[in-house]
N, C-alpha and C positions, 0 to 999 in steps of 0.2 A: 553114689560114690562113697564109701566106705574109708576108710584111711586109718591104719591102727600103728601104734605105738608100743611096746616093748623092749625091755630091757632085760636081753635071755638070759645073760650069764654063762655064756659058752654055747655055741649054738650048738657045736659038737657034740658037748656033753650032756645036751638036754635035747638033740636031734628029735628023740620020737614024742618029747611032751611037746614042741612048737608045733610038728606035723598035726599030731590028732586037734591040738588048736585051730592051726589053722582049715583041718576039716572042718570044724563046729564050727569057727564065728563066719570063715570066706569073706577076708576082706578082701577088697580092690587092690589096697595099696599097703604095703607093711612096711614100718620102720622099723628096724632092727639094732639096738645098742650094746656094747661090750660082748661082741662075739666071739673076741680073744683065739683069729688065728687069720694067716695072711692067704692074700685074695684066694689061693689054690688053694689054700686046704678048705676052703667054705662050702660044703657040700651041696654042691648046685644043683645035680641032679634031680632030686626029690622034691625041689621046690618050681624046677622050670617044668617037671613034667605032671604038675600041678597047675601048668599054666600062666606060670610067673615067668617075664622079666626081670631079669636081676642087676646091680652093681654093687660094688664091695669097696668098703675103703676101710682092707686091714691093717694087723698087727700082729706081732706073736708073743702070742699070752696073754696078752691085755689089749683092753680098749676096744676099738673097732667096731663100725657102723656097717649097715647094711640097706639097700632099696630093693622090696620087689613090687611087682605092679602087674595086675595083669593087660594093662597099654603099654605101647614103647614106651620108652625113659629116653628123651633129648636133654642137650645142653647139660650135661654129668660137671658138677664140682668135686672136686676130691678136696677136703682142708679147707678151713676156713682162712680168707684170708687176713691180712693184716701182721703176720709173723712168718717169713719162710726161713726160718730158724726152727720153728716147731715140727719134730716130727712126731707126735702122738695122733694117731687117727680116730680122730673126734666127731667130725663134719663130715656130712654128702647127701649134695641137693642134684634135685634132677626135675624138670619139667618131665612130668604124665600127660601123654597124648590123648588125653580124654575127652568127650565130644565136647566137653569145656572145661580147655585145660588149667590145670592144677599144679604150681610148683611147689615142691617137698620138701623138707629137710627132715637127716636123720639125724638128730645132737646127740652127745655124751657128755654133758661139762663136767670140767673137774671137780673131783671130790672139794678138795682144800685143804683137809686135815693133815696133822695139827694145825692148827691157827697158830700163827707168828711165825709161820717158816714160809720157805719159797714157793712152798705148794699152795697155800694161799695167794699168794700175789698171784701167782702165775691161775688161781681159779679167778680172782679180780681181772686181769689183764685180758684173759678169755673172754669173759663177759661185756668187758669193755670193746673188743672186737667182734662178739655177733652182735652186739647196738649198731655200733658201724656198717656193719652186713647187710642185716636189718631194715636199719635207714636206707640202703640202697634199693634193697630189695621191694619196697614197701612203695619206693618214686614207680616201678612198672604198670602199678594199681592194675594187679593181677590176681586171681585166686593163688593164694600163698600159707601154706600149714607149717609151722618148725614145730618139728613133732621128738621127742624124745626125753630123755632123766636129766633133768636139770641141775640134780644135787642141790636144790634151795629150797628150804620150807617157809614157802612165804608167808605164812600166817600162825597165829595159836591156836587157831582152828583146824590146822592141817596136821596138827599133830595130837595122837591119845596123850601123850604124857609128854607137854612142852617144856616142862624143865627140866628133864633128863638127855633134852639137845640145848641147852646154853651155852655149853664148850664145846659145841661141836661147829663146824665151820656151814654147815646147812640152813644154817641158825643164827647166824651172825649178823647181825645191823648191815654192814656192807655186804653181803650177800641178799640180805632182802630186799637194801636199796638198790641192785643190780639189777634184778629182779621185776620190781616196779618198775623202773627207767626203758627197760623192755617193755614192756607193757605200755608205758605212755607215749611210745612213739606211733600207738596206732591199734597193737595188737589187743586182741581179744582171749581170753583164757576161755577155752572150751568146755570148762569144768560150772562157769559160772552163766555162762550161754545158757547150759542145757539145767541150770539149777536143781544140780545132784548136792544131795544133804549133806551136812557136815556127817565127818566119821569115812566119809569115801576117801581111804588111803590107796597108794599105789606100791607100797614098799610096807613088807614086814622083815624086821633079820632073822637070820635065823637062830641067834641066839637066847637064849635065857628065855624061851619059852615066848617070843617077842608073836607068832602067829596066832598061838594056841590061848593067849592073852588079850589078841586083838591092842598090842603097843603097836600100829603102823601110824606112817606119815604119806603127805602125797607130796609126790617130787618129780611127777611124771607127767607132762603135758602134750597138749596140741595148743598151739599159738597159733589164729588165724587174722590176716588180714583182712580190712572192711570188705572187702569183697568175699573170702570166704565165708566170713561171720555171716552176712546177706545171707547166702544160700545154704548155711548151719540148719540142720534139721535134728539131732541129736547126737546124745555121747551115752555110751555101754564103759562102765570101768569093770570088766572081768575080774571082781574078786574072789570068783570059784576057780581060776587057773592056779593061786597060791595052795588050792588041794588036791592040785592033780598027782599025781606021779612023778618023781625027781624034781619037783617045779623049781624055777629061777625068784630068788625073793621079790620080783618085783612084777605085779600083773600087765597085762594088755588095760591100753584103754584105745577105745574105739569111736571114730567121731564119723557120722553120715553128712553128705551133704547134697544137695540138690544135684541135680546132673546136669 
């Protein structure tokens, strides 16, 4: 069972780089982050006749999650809960009917920037509601992945050049401790499972020469529960897709697990 993670940056506008990807790696299951268009315009076509399963939980212009799989998808969340006030499409889980099933999530957490405005809190308040989630999710002691851009760099080791995020909100003491607090309620960081070297970013910008310099950070995970962990077999961080053709600055990362 395969399971990959991505953060396209327009699925639309980068349709034919995700396709040839996902010829070459063929995952099982893909998450899809900031696909930035709503449920109809996500061009379904090319990817169910690829064999995928799909569900969508858009937006337009921004944000917006995606599941494909090639098992059914039961028990579909759209939004995480704890805020029906929010409408930004962030969150969507779905149980994979796979011959040992597997429940998903696809995240997007907020940026936060600038720091000291609402965008922050409301990236805090976020986070404080998939712990919540989380917790819940975590009482089924089920194979369970939250897979997606966290927008937090948890470590100085996750970043080439960690002082040039200090003001940035990815980087900020309560964002890390968010961060961890997820992580201690059970989860496993699949990055440290499969003991891929420092230097394994998931995010370069595209500015100021940030790829062609190798300035990236990782800010893009699989979080699995003890039961996933168990049957963790490895993790692929795709960083030859940041030189593909039009690419999204952010790569696949790809985590296997037992079947």
């Amino acid at each position: 069972m395969r399971i990959a993670t991505w953060n396209v940056n327009s699925v639309n506008a980068r349709l034919e780089t995700v396709l040839a990807w996902l010829d070459e790696a063929r995952p099982d299951v893909a998450c899809f982050q900031e696909i930035k268009c709503v449920d109809e315009k996500f061009p379904a076509e090319p990817f169910e006749s690829r064999g995928y399963n799909l569900v969508v939980h858009g937006q337009k212009s921004y944000n917006g999650v995606a599941l494909l799989s090639k098992y059914p998808l039961t028990d579909v969340r759209r939004g995480l809960p704890g805020d029906d006030t929010d409408e930004q499409a962030r969150y969507l889980e779905a149980l994979v009917e796979a011959e040992t099933p597997v429940r998903v999530a696809a995240i997007y957490l907020p940026n936060g920037n600038p720091v000291g405005t609402e965008k922050f809190a409301y990236k805090l308040r976020w986070f404080e509601r998939l712990q919540a989630h989380a917790r819940d999710l975590l009482k089924l002691e089920e194979r369970l992945a939250l897979c997606g851009d966290y927008n937090v760099i948890p470590e100085p080791v996750d970043a080439r050049n960690p002082e040039a995020w200090r003001g940035d909100a990815l980087f900020q003491p309560e964002s890390r401790q968010a961060f961890r607090a997820l992580l201690n309620l059970g989860l496993s960081d699949s990055h440290e499972l499969g003991h891929e070297p420092d230097g394994t970013y998931t995010f370069w910008d595209y500015q100021a020469g940030a790829w062609q310099r190798d300035h990236g950070i990782r800010i893009d995970f699989a979080l699995l529960s003890p039961q996933a962990a168990d049957a963790f077999i490895g993790i692929e961080t795709w960083r030859a897709a940041r030189d593909m053709d039009k690419p999204s600055d952010h790569v696949p990362v790809v985590v296997t697990l037992n079947p």
